[in-house]
C-alpha positions as CSV (number, residue, x, y, z in Angstrom):
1,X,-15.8,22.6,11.6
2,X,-15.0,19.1,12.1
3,X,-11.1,18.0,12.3
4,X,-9.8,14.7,11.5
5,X,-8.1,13.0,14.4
6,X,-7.3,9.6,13.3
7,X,-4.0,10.6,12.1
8,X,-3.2,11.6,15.9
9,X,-4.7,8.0,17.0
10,X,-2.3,5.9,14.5
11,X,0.4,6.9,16.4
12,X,-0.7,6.8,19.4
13,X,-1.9,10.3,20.6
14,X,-5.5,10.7,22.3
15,X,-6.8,14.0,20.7
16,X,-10.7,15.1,20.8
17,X,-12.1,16.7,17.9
18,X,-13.0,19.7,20.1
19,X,-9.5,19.9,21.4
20,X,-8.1,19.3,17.7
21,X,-10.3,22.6,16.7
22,X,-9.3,24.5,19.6
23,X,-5.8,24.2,18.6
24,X,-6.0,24.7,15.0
25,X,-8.2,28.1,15.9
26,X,-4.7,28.8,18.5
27,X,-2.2,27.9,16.1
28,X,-4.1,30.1,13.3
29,X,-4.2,33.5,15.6
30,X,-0.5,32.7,16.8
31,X,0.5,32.1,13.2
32,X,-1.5,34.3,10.8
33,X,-1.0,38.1,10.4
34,X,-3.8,40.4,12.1
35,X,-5.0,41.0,8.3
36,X,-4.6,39.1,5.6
37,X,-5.3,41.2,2.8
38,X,-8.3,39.7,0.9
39,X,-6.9,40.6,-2.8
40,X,-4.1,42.5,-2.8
41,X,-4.8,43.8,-6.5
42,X,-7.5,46.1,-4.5
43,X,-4.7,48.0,-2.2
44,X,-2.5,48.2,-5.8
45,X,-2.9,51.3,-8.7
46,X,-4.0,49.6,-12.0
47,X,-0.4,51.3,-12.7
48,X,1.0,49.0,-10.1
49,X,-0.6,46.0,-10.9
50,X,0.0,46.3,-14.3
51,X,3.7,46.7,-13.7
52,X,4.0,43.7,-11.5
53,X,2.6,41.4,-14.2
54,X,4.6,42.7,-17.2
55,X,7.4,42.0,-14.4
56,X,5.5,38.1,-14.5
57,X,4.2,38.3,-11.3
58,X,0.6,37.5,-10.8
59,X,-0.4,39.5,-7.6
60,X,-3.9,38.0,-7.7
61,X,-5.4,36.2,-4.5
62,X,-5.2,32.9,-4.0
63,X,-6.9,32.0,-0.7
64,X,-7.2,29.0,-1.3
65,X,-3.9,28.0,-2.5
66,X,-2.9,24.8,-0.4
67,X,0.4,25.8,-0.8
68,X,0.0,29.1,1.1
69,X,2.5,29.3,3.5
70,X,0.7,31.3,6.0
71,X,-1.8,28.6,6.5
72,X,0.9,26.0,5.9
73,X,2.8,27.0,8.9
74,X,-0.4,27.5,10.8
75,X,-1.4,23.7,10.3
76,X,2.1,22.3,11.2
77,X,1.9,24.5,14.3
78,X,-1.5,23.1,15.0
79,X,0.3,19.6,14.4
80,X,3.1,20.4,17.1
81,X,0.8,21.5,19.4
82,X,-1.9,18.4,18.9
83,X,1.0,16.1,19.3
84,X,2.6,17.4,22.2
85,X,2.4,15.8,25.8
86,X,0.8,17.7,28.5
87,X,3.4,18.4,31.8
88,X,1.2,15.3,33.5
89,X,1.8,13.3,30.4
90,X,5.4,14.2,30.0
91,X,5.9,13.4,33.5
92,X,4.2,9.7,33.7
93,X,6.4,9.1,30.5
94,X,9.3,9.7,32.3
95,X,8.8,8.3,35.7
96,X,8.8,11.7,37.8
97,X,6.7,14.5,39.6
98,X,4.9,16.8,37.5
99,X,6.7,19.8,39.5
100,X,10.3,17.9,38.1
101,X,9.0,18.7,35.0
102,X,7.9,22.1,35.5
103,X,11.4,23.1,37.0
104,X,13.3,21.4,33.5
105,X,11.0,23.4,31.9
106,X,12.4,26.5,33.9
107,X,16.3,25.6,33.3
108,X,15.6,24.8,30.0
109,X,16.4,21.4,29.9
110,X,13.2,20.3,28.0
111,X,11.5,22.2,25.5
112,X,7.8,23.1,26.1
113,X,5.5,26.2,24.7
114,X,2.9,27.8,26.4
115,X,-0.6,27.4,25.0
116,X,-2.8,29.8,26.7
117,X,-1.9,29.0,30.5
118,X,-0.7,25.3,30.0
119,X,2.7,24.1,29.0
120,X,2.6,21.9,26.0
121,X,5.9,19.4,25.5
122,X,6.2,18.4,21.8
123,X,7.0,14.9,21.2
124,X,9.9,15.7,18.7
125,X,12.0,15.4,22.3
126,X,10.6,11.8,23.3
127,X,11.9,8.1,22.5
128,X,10.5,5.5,23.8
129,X,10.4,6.1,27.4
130,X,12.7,8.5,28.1
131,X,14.2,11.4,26.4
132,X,16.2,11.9,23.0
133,X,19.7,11.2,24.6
134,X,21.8,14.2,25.1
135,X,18.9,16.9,24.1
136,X,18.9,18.2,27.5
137,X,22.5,19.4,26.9
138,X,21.4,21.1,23.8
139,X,18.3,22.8,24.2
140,X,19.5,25.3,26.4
141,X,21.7,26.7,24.1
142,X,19.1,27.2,22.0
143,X,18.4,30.9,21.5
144,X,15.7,32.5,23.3
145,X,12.8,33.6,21.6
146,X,13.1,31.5,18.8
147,X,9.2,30.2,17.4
148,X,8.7,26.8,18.3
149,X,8.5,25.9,14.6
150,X,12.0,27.4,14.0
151,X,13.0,25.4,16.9
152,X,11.6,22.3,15.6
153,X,13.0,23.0,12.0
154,X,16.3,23.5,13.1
155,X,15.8,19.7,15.3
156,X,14.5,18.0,12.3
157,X,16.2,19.7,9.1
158,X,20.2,18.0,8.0
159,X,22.8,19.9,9.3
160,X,25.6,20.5,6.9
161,X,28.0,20.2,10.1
162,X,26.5,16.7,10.9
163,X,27.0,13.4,9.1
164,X,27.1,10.0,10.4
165,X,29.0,8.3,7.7
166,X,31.8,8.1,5.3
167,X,30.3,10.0,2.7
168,X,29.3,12.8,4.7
169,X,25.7,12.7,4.1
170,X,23.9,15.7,6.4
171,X,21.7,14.5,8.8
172,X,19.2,16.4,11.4
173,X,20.4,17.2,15.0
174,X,17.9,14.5,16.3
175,X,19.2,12.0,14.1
176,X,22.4,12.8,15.6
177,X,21.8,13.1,18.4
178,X,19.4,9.5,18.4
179,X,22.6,7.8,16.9
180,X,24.4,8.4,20.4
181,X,26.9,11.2,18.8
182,X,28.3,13.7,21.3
183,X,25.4,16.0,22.4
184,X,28.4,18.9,22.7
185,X,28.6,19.2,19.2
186,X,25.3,19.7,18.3
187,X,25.2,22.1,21.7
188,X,27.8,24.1,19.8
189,X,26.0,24.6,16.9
190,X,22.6,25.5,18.0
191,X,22.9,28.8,19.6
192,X,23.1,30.0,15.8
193,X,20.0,28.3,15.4
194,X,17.3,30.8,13.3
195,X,20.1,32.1,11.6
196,X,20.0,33.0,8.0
197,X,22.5,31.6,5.9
């Protein structure tokens, strides 16, 4: 299999082919069930499969659907991971000691996930050369356990709670937070992040 990489190089990221596969192959065992059932019409009674379609419901397979969201959420979790800074990447961004880095990664003060035995820092967290202002107030009240692409859906998506102007048009806790609004309010709000409705 050969990956595409020149997506990562237009903005900016060095990623190898061989690295790009590795971590498509990571994100797809992290992210994909144990067994994708190959046609589900073959585990299903003609009774039931009947049913389901006079109920207009087509429960035939569709591997190759593009918009399968099993292997949709595999690919932006690939993505994540591919753009993500490495601790000694993170660390020459910012000006400090690998083991600085390690130890905010500990207090929870930047956001990393662990990809085999390596921490991985995604770039969502980045500007420039420093850090999203006031993030490191906020990520700690994120709640534990939380997958890193509910954690980055939660950063990215508008928050009905957040608007920067007059006619109270949502915006994302990033873009918040990259306006220079008070990190406390966005603090306040995220330990219900990964919460349904």
């Amino acid at each position: 299999m050969i990956l595409e990489t020149r997506v990562f190089e237009r903005i900016g990221l060095q990623v190898g082919a061989a690295e790009l596969e590795a971590l498509v192959a990571d994100a797809l065992e992290q992210v994909v069930p144990v067994r994708i059932v190959a046609d589900p019409t073959a585990e299903l009674s003609r009774e039931e499969t009947a049913a389901l379609r006079r109920g207009g419901l087509d429960p035939a397979w569709r591997g190759d659907d593009v918009d399968n969201p099993t292997l949709r959420s595999a690919a932006e979790y690939a993505a994540l991971l591919a753009s993500s800074l490495s601790v000694e990447q993170a660390a020459a961004l910012l000006g400090v000691d690998g083991s600085r880095i390690r130890h905010r990664l500990a207090e929870g003060t930047l956001y990393g996930v662990k990809d085999r035995h390596t921490w991985r820092l995604p770039a969502f967290q980045f500007a420039g050369r420093g850090l999203v202002p006031g993030l490191e107030r906020v990520l700690p009240h994120l709640p534990g356990g939380l997958h890193p692409l509910a954690v980055l859906g939660w950063l990215t998506r508008p928050n009905p709670d957040l608007y920067l102007d007059a006619d109270e048009t949502p915006v994302s806790p990033l873009d918040w937070l990259r306006a220079g609004h008070d990190p406390e309010r966005v603090a306040r709000l995220a330990s219900g992040a990964g919460q349904l409705g």
